[in-house]
N, C-alpha and C positions, 0 to 999 in steps of 0.2 A: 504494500500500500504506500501509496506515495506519502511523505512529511509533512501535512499540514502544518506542524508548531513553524515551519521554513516563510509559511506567508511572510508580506512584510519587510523580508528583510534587503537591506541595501548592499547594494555591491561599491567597491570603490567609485569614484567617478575616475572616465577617464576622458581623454580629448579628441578630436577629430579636425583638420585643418582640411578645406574644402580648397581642391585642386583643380583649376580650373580646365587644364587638360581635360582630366576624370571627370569632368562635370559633362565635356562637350564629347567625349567618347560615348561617355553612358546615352548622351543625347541622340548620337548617331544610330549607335545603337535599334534604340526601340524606333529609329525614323523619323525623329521630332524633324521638323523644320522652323519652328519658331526663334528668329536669330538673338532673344533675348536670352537662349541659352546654348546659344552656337557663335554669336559676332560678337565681340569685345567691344568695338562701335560703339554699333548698335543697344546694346546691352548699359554699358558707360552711357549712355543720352539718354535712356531709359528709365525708369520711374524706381528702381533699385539701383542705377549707378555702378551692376555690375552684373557679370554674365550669373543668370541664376538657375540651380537645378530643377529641374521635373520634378512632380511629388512623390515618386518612387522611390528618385534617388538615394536617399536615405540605407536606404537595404546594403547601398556598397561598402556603409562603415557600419553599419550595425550591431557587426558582432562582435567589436571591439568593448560595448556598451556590454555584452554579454559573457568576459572575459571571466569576472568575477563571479557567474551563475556558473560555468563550466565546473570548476572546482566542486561547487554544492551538488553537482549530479547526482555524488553518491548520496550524500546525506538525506537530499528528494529521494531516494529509491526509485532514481528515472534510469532506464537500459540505454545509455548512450549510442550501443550499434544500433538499435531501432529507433533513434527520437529523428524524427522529419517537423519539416513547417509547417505547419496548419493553416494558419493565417496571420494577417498583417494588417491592422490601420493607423494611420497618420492623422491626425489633428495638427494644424499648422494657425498659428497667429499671425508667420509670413513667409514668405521664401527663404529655402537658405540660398546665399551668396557665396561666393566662390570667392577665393582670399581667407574667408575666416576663420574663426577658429571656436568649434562649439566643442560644450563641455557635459559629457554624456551620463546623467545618473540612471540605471537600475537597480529596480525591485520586484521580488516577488509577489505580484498582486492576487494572486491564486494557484493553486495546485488539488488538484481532484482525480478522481477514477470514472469511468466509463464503461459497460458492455459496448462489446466492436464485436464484427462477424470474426475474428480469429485471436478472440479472449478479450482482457482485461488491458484496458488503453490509460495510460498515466498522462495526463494532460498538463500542461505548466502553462503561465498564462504570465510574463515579465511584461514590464511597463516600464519605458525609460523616456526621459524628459531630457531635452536638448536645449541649452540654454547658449547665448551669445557669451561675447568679453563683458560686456555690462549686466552681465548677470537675468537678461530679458529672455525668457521661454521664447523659443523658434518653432520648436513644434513637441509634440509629444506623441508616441507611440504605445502601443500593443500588440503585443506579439504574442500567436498561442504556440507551443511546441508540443507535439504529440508523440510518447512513447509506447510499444509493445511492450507489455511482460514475455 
């Protein structure tokens, strides 16, 4: 059974500096053509001042935020060869910006069991909050990860 008493708890915070390269490869990527987050320009003359990510983007440093939960696997009694992503949302107050430098906390907002068609599914459920250098929320995330027994 997974750790309940685990809810709650914080992982170190760590950093993430938004690369603007990374920013415009991940763009090409999924096909964007919006040059607010492909032209420097463009982007600079633009209403954020600088080239800014897709609301995806996030996922590419994510799991930097989730350093500190890797550790706790055992303690959750989560089966790390079996835990896959579940799902992902983003709540955002603005774009992240490329240049800067956000500061990544997680926690463990839930952990529970499941019936699945092939047993007993340990579910994690981490929340991390992405803050700027001034300390201002950018966006905040949820993230469920799902284990086999």
């Amino acid at each position: 059974m997974a750790n309940r008493a685990l809810i709650g708890r914080e992982f170190p915070a760590v950093t993430a500096t938004i690369d603007p390269e990374s920013v415009k490869a991940f763009a090409r990527a999924l096909g964007e053509t919006d040059p607010l987050y492909l032209d420097d320009a463009a982007a600079a003359s633009g209403p954020f001042g600088a080239i800014v990510a897709p609301p995806t983007y996030p996922i590419a440093f994510m799991a930097q935020s989730m350093a500190g939960a890797a550790s706790s696997f055992d303690e959750l009694g989560l089966n790390f060869m079996t835990l896959v992503h579940g799902e992902q949302e983003f709540e955002y107050e603005r774009p992240v910006k490329a240049g800067e430098t956000l500061t990544l906390t997680a926690r463990i907002h839930d952990v529970y069991e499941k019936e699945g068609r092939s047993g007993i599914l340990d579910i994690l459920v981490l929340e991390t909050e992405a803050s700027d250098q001034n300390g201002k929320r950018v966006f905040a995330s949820r993230q469920t990860l799902v284990s086999r027994r």
